[in-house]
Backbone of each chain as ProteinMPNN parsed JSONL, in Angstrom:
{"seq_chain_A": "XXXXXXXXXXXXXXXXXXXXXXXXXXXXXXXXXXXXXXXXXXXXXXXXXXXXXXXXXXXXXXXX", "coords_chain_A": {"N_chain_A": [[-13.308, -61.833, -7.423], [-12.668, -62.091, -4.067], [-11.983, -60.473, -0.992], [-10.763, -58.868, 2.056], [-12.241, -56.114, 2.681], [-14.135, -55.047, 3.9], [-14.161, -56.146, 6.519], [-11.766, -54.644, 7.006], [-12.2, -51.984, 6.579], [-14.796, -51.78, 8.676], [-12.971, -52.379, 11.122], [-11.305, -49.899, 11.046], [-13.663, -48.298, 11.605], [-15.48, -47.141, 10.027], [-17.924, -45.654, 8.168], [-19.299, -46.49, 5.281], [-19.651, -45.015, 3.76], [-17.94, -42.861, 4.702], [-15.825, -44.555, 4.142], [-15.883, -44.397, 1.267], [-15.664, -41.745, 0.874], [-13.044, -41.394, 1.985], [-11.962, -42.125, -0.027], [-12.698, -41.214, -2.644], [-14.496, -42.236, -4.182], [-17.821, -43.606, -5.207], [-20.907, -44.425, -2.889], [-21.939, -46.147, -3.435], [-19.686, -47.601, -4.908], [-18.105, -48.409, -3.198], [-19.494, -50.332, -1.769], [-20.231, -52.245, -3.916], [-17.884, -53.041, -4.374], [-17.089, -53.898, -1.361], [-19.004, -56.603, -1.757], [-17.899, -57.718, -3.231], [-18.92, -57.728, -6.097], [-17.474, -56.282, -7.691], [-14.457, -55.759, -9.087], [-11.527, -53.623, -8.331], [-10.086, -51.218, -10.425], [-6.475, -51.353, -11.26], [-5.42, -48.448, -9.884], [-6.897, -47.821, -7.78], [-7.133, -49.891, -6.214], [-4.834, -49.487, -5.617], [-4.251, -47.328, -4.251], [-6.79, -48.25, -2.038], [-4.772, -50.003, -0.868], [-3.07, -48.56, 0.545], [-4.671, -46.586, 1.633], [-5.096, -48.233, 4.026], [-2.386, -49.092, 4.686], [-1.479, -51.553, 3.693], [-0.196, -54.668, 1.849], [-1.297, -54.834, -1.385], [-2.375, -57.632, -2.129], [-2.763, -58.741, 0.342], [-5.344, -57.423, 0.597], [-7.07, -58.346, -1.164], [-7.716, -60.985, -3.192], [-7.387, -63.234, -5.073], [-9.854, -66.016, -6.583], [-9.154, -68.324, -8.184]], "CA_chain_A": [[-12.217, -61.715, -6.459], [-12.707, -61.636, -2.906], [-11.285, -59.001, -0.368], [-11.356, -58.037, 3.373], [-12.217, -54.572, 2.771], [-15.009, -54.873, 5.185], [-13.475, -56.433, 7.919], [-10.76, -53.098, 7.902], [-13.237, -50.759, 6.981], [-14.908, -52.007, 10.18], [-11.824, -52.159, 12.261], [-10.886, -47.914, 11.507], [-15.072, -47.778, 12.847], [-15.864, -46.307, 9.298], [-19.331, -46.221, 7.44], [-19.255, -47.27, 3.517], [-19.648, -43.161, 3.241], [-16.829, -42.355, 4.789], [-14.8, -44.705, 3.086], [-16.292, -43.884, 0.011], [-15.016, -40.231, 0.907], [-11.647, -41.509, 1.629], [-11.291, -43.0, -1.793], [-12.559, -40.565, -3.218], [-15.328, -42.809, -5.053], [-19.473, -43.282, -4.365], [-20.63, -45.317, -1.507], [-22.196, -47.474, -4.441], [-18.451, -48.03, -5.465], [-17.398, -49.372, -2.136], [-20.838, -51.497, -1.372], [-19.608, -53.139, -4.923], [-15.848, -53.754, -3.553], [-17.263, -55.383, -0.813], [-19.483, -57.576, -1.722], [-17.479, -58.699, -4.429], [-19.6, -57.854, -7.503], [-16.766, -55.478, -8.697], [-13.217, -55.769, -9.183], [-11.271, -51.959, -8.728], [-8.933, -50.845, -11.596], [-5.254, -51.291, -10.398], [-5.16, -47.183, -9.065], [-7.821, -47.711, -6.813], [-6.714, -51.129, -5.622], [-3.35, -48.985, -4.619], [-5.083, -46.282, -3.24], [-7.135, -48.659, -0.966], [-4.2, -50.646, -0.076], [-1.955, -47.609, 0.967], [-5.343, -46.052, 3.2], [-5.194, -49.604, 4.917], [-1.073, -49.762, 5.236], [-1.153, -53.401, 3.596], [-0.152, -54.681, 0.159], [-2.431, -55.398, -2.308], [-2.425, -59.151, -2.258], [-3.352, -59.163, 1.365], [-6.336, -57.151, 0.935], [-7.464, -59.015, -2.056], [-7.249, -62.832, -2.987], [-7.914, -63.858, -6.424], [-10.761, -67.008, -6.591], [-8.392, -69.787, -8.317]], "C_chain_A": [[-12.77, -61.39, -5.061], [-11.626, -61.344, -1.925], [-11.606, -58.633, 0.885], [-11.746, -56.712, 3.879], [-13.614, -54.359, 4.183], [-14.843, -54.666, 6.172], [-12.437, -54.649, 8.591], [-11.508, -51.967, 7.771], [-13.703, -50.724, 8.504], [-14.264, -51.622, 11.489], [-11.316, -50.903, 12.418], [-12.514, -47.769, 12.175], [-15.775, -46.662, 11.105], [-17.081, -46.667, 8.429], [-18.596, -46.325, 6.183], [-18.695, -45.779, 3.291], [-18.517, -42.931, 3.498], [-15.48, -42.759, 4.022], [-14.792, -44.487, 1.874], [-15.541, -41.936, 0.212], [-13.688, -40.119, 0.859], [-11.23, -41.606, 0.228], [-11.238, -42.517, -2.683], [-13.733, -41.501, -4.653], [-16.942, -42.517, -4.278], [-19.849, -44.155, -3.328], [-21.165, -46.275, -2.082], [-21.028, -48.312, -4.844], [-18.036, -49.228, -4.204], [-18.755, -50.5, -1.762], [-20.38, -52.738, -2.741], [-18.362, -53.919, -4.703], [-16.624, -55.024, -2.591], [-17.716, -56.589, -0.506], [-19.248, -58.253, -2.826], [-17.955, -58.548, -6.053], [-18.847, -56.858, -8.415], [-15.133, -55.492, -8.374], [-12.465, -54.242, -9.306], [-10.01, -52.164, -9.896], [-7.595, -51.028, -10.383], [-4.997, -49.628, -9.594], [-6.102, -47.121, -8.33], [-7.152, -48.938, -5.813], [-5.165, -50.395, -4.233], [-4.014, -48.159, -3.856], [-5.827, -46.905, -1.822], [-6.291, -48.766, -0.009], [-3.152, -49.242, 0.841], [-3.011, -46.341, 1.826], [-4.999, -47.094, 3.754], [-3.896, -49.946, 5.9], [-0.847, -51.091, 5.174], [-0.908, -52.856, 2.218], [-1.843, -55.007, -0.044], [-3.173, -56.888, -2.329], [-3.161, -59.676, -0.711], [-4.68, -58.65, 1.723], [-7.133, -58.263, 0.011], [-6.674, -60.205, -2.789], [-8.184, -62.926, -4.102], [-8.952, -65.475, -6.119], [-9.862, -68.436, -6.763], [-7.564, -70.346, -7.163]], "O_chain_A": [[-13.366, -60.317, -4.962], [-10.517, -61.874, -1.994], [-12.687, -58.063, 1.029], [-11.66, -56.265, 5.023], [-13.715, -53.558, 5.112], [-15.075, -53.664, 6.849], [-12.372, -53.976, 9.621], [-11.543, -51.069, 8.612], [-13.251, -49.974, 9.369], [-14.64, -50.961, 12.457], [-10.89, -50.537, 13.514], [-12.61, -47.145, 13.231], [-16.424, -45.623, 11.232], [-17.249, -47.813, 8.012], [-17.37, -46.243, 6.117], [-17.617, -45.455, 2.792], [-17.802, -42.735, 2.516], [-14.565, -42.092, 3.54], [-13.714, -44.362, 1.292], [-14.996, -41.278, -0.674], [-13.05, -39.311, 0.184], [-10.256, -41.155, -0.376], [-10.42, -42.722, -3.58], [-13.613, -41.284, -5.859], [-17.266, -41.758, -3.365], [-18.887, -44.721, -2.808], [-21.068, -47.376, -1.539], [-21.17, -49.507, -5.104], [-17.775, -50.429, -4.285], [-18.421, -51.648, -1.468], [-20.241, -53.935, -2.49], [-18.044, -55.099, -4.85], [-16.766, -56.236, -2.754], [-17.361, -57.402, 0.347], [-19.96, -59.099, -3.368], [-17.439, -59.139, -7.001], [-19.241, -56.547, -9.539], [-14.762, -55.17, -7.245], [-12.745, -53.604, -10.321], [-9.254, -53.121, -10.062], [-7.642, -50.906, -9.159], [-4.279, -49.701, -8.597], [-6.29, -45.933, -8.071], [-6.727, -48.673, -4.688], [-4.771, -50.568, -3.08], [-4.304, -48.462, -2.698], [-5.645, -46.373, -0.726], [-6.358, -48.272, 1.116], [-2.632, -49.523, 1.921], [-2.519, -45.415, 2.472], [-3.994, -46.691, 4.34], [-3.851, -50.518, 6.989], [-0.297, -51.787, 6.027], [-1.076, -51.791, 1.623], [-2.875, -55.242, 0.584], [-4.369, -57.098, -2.53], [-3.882, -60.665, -0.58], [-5.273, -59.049, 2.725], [-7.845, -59.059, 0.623], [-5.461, -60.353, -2.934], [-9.403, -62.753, -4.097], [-8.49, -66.07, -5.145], [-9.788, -69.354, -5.946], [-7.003, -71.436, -7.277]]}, "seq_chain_B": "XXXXXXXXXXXXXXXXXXXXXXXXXXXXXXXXXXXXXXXXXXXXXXXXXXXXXXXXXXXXXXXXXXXXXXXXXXXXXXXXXXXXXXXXXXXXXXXXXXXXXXXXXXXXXXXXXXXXXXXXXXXXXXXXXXXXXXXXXXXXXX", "coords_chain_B": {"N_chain_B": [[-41.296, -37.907, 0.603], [-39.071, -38.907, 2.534], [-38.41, -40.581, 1.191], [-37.339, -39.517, -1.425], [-35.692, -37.682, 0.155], [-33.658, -39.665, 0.987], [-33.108, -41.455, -1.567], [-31.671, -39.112, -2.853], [-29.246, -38.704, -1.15], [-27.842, -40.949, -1.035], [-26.446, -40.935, -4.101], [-23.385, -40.033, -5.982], [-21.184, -37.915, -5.152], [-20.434, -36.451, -8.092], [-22.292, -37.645, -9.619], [-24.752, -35.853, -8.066], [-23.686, -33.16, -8.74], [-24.371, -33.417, -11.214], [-27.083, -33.654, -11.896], [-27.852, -30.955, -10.621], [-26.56, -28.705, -12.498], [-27.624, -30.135, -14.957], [-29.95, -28.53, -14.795], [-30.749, -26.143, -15.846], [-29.682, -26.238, -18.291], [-31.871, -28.016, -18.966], [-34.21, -26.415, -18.568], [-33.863, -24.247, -20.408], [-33.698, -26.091, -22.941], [-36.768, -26.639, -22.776], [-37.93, -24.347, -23.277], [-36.67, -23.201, -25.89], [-37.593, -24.849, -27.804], [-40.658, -24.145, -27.259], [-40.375, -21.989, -28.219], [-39.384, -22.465, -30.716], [-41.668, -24.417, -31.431], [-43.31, -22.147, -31.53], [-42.447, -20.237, -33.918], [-42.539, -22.004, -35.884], [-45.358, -21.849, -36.225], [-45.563, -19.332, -37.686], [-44.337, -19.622, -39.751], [-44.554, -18.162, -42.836], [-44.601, -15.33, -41.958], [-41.721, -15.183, -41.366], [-38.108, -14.372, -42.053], [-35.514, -16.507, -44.215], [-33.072, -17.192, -42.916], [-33.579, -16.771, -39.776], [-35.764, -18.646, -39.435], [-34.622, -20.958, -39.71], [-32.69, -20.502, -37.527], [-34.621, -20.598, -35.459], [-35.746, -22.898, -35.785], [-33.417, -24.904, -35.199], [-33.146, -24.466, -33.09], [-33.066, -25.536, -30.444], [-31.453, -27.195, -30.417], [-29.165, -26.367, -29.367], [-29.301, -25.997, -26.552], [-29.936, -28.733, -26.28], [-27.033, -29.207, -26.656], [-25.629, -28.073, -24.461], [-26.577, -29.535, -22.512], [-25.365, -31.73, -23.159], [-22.506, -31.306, -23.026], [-22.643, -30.784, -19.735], [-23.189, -33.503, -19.378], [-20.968, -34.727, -20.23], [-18.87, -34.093, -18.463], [-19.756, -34.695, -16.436], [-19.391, -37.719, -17.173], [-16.438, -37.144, -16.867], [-15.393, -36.857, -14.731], [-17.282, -38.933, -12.837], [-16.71, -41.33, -10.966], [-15.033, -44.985, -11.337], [-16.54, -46.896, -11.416], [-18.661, -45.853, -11.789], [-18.796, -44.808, -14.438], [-18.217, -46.969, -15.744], [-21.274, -47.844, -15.679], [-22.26, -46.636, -16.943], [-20.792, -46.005, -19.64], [-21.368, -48.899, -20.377], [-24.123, -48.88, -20.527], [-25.026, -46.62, -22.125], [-23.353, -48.166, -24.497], [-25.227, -50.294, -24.718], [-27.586, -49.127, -25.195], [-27.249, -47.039, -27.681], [-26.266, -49.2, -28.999], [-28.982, -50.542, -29.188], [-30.851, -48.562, -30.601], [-29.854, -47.863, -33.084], [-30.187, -50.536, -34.337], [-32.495, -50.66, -34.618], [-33.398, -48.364, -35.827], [-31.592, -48.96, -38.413], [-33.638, -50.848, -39.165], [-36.193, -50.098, -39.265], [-35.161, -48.245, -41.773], [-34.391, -50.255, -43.478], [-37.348, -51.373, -44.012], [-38.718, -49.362, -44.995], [-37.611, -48.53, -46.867], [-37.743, -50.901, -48.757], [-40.742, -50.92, -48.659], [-42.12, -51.742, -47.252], [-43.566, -50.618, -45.226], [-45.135, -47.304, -44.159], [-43.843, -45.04, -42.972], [-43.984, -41.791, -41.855], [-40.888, -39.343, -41.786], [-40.183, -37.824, -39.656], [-41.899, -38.766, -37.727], [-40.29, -41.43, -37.558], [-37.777, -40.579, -36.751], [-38.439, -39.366, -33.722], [-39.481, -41.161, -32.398], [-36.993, -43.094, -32.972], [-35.13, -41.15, -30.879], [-36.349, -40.935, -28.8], [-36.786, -43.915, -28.039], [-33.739, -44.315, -27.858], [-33.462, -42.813, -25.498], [-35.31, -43.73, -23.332], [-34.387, -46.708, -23.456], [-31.717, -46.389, -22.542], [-32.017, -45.386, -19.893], [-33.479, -47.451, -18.458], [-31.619, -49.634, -19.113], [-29.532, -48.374, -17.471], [-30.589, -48.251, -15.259], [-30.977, -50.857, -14.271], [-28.532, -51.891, -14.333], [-27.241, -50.662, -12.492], [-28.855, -51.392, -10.334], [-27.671, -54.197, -10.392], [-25.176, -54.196, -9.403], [-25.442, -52.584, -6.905]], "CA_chain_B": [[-39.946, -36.715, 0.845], [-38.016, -39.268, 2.792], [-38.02, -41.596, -0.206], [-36.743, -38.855, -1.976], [-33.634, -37.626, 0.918], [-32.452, -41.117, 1.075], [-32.515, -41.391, -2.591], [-30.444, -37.842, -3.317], [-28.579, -38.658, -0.129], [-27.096, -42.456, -1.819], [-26.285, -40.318, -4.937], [-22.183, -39.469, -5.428], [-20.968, -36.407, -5.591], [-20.273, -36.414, -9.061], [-24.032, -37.197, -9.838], [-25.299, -34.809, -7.342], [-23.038, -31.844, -9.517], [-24.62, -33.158, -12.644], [-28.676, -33.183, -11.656], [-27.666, -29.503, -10.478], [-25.969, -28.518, -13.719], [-28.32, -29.591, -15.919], [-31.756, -27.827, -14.983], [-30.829, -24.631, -16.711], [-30.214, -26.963, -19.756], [-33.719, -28.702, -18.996], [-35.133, -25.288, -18.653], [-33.058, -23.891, -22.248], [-34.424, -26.444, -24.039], [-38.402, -26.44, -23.241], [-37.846, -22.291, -23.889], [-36.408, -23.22, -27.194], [-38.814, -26.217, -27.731], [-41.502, -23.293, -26.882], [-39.914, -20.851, -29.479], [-39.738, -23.495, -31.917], [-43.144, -24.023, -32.015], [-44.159, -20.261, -31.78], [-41.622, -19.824, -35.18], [-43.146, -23.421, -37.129], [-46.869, -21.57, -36.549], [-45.7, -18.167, -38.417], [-43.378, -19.659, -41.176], [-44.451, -17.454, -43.446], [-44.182, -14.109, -41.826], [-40.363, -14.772, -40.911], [-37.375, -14.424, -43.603], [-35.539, -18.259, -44.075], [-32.336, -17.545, -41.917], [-34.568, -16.783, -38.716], [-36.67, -20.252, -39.446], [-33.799, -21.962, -39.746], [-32.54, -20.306, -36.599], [-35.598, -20.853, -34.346], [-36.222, -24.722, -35.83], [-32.717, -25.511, -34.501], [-32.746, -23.289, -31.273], [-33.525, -26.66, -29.419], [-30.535, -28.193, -30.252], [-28.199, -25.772, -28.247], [-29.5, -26.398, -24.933], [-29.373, -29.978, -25.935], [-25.634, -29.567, -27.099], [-25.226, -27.439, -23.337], [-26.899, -31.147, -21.713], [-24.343, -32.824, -23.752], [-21.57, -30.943, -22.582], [-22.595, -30.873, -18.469], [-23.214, -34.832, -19.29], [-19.911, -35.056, -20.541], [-18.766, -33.503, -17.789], [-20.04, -35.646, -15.454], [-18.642, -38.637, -17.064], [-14.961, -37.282, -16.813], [-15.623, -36.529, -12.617], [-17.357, -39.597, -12.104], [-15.717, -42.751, -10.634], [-14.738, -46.254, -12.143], [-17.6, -47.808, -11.187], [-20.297, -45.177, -12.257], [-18.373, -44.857, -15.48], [-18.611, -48.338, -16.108], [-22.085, -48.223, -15.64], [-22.83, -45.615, -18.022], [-20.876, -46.502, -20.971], [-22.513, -50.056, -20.688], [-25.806, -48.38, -20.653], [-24.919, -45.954, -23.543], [-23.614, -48.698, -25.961], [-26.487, -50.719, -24.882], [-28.703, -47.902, -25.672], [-26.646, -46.847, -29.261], [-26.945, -50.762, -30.578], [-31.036, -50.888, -29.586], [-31.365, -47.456, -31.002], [-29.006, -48.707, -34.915], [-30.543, -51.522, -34.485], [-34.514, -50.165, -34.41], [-32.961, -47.552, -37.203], [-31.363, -49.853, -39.334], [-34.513, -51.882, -39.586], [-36.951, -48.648, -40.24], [-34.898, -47.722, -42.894], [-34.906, -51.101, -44.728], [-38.926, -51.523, -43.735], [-39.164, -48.572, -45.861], [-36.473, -49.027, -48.243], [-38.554, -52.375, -49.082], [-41.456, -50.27, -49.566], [-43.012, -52.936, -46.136], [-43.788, -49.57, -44.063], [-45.135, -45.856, -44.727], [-43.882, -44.393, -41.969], [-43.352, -40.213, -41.941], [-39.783, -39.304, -41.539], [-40.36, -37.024, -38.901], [-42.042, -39.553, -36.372], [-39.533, -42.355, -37.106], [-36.787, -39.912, -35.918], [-38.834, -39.077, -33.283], [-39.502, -42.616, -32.253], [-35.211, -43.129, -32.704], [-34.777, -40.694, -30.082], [-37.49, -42.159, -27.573], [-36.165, -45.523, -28.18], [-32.357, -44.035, -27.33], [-33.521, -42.71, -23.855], [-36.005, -44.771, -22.493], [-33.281, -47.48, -23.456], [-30.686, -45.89, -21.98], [-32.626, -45.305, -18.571], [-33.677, -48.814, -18.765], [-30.21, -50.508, -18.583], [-28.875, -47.996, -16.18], [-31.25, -48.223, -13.641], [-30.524, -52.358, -14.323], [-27.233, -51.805, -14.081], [-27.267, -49.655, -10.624], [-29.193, -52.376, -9.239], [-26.6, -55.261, -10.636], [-24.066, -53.165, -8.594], [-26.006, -51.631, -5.601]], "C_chain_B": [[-38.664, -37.457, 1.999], [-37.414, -40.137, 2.001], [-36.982, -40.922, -1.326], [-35.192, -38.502, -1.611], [-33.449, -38.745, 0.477], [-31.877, -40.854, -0.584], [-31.19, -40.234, -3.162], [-29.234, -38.289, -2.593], [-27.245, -39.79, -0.635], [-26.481, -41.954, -2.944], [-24.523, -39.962, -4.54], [-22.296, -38.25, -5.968], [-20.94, -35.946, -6.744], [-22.173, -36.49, -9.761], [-24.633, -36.07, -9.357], [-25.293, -33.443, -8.433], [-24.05, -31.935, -11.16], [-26.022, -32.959, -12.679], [-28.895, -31.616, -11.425], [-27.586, -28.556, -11.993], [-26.514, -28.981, -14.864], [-29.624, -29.139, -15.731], [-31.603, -26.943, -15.623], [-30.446, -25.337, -17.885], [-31.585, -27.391, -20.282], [-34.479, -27.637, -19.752], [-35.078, -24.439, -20.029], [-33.838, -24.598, -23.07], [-36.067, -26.676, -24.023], [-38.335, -24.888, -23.517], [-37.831, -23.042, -25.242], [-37.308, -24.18, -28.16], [-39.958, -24.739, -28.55], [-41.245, -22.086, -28.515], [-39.8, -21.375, -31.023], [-41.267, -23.915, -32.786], [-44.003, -23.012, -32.357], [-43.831, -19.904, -33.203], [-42.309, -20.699, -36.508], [-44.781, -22.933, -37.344], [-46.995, -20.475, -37.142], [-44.369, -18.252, -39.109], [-43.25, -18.315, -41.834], [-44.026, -15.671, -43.448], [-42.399, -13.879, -41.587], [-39.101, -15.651, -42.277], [-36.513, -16.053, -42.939], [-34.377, -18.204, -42.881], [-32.993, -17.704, -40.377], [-35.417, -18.064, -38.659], [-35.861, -20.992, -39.495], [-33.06, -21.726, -37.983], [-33.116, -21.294, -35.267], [-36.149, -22.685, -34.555], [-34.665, -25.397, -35.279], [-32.345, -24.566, -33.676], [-32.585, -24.56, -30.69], [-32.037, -27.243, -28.914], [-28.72, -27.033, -29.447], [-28.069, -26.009, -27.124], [-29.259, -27.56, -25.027], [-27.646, -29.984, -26.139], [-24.957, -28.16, -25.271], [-25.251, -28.727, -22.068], [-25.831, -31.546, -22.037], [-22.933, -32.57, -22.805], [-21.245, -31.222, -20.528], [-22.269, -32.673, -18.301], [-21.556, -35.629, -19.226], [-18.83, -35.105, -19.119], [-18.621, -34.076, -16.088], [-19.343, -36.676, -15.42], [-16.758, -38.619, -16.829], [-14.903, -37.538, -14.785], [-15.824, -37.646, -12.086], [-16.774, -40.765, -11.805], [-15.896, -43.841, -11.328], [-15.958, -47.134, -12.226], [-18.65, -47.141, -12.15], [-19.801, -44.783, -13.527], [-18.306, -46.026, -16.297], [-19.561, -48.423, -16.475], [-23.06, -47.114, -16.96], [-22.577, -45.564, -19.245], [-21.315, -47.684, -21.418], [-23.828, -49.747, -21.051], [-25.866, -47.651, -21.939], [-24.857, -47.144, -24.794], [-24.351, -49.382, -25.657], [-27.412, -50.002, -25.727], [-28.334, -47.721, -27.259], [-26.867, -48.379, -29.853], [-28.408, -50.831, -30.656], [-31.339, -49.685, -30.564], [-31.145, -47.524, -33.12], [-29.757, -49.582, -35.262], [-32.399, -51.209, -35.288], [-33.959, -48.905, -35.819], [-32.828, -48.015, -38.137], [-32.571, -50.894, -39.902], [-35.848, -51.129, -40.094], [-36.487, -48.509, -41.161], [-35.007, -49.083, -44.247], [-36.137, -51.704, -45.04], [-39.294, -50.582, -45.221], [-38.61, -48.387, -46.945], [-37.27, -50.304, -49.721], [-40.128, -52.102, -49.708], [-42.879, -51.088, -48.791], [-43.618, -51.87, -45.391], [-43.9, -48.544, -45.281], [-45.175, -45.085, -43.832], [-43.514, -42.494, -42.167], [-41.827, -39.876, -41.329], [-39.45, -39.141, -40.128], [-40.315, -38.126, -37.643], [-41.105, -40.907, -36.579], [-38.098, -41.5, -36.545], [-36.885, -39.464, -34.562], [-38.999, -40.409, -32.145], [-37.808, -43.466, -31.756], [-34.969, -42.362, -31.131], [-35.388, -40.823, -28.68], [-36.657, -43.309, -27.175], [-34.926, -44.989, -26.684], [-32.825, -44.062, -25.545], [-33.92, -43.406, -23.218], [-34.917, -46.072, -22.328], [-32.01, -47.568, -22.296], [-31.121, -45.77, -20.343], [-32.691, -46.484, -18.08], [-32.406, -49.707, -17.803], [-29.706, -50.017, -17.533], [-29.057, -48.241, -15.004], [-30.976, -50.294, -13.64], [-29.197, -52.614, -13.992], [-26.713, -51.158, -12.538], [-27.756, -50.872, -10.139], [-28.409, -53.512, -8.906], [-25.468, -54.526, -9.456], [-24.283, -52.198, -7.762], [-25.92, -52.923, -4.654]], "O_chain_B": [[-37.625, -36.868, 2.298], [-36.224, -40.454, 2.013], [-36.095, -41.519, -1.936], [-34.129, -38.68, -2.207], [-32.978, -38.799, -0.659], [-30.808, -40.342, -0.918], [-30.12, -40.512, -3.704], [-28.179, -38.314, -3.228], [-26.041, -39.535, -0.612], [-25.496, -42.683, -3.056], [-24.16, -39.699, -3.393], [-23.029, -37.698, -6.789], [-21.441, -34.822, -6.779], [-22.924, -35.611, -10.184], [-25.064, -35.254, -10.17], [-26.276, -32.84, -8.865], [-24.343, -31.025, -11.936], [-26.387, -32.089, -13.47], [-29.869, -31.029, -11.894], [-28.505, -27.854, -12.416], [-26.11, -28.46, -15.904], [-30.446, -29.409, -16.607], [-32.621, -26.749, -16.286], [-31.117, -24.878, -18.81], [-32.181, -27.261, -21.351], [-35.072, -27.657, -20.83], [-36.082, -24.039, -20.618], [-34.603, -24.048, -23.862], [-36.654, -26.877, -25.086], [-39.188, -24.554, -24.339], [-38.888, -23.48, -25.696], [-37.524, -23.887, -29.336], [-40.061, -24.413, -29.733], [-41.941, -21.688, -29.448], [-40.052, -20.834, -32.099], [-41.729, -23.825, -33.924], [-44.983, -22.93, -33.098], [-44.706, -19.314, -33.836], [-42.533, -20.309, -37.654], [-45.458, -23.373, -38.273], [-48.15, -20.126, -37.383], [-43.503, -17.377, -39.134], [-42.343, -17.504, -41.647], [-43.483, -14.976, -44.307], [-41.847, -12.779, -41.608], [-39.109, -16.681, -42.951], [-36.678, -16.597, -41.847], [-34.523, -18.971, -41.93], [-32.879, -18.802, -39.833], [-35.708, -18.422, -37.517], [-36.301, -22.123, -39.287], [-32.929, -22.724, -37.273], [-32.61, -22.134, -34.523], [-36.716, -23.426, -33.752], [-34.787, -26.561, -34.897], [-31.271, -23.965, -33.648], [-31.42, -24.571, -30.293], [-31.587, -27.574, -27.818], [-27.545, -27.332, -29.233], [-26.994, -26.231, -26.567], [-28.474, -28.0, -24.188], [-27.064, -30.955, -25.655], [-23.873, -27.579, -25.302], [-24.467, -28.915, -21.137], [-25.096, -31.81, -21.085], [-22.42, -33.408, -22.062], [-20.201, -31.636, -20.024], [-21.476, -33.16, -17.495], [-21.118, -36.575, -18.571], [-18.128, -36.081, -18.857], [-17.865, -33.951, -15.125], [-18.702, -37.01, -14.424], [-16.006, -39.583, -16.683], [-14.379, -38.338, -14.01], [-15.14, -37.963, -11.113], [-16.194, -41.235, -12.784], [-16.906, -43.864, -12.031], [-16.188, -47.967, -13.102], [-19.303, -47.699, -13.032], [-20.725, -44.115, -13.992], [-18.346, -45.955, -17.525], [-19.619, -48.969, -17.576], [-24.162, -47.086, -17.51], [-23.424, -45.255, -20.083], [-21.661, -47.807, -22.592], [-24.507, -50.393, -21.85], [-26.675, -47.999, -22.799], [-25.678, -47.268, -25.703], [-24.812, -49.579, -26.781], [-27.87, -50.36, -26.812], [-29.095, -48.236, -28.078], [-27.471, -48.673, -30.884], [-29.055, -51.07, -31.676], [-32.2, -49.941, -31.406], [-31.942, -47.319, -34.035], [-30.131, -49.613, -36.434], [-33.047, -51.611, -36.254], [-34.625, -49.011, -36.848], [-33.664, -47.801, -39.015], [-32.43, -51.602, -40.899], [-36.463, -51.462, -41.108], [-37.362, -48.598, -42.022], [-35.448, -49.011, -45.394], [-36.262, -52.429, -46.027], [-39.924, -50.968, -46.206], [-39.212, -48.073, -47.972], [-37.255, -50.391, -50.949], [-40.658, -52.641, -50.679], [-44.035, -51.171, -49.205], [-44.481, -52.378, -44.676], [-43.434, -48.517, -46.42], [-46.169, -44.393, -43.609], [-42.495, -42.245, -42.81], [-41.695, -40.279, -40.173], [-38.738, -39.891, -39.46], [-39.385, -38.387, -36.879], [-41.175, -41.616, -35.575], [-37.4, -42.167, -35.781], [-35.845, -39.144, -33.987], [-38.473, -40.321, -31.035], [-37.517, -44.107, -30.747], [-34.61, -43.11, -30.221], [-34.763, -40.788, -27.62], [-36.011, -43.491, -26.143], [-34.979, -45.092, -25.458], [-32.629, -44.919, -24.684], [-33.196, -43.939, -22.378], [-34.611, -46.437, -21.193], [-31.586, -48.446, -21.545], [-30.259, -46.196, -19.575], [-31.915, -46.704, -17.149], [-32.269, -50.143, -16.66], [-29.366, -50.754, -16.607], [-28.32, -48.408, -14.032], [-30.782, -50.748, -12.512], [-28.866, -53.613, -13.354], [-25.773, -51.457, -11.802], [-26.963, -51.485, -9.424], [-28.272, -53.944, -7.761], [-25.551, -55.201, -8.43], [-23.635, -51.153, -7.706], [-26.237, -52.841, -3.468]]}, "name": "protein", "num_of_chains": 2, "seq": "XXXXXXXXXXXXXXXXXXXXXXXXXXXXXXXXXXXXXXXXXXXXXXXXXXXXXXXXXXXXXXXXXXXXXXXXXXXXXXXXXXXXXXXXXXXXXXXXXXXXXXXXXXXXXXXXXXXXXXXXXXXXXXXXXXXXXXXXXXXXXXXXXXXXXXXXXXXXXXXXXXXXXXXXXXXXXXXXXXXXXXXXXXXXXXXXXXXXXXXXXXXXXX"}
């Protein structure tokens, strides 16, 4: 699945760490998010989307 | 020693708590290790509950590891929980697997191995195993 988590990470001005602090995960967790090699459980997915102030669907975009 | 910061530094919190939390296990079980062997070199002078005592002292500190380990895995996140029960049942099938095939080696009557060092050997296996995949697995997902 790919995901603009970068791009808005970026756009608040925040390192991996910090968002990794937001989330409340490791900064291994979020380096995985965004380069795609890990899909989050649906309570993380919300959690992102509701730091971000988007749905779900607009952070992340299924492949098919 | 900067190879080292970085490394601790990349580490989550949840790891961090658990490298902390278990050295006084580490340290428990070479004591008991230590006392183990002091007790197995004067069998005879000590009555059987006390030898039975001091030959499983060891396994306290390991069942104090177990517990911090445990411990760890409830704390740590989706990801690094992922990566650890992959690595475990990795580790538990090589370890059944390498068991299951000692026991019918010798079952068969193909091997004369001593009990001792194929249990010994089992529990090698397990870790090194287990280290193995993880650190394979961290990298798959670093």
């Amino acid at each position: 699945m790919n995901n603009h988590l970068r791009g808005l990470r970026e756009t608040k001005g925040w390192s991996q760490g910090e968002l990794a602090e937001r989330l409340e995960v490791s900064r291994q967790t979020v380096n995985a998010l965004e380069t795609g090699k890990y899909d989050p459980s649906l309570p993380l997915a919300f959690r992102i989307a509701r730091l971000f102030g988007q749905s779900i669907e607009s952070i992340f975009i299924p492949e098919d | 020693m900067n190879l080292l910061t970085r490394y601790w530094q990349s580490l989550s919190p949840a790891l961090q708590r658990y490298y902390f939390a278990s050295v006084w296990p580490c340290v428990a079980f070479m004591a008991f290790v230590a006392l183990h062997e002091w007790a197995a070199d004067r069998q005879p002078g000590l009555d059987l509950p006390w030898r039975i005592c001091a030959a499983l002292s060891p396994l306290l500190a390991l069942a104090w590891l177990f517990a911090t380990y445990l411990r760890f895995l409830r704390d740590c996140d989706e990801l690094e929980r992922r990566l650890e029960l992959g690595a475990l049942a990795w580790a538990a099938g090589i370890a059944l697997h390498a068991g299951m095939a000692a026991m019918f080696l010798l079952n068969a009557g193909l091997a004369d191995w001593a009990g001792q060092r194929v249990a010994a050997w089992l529990c090698m296996l397990l870790l090194f195993s287990y280290a193995l995949i993880r650190g394979w697995l961290h990298r798959r997902y670093a």
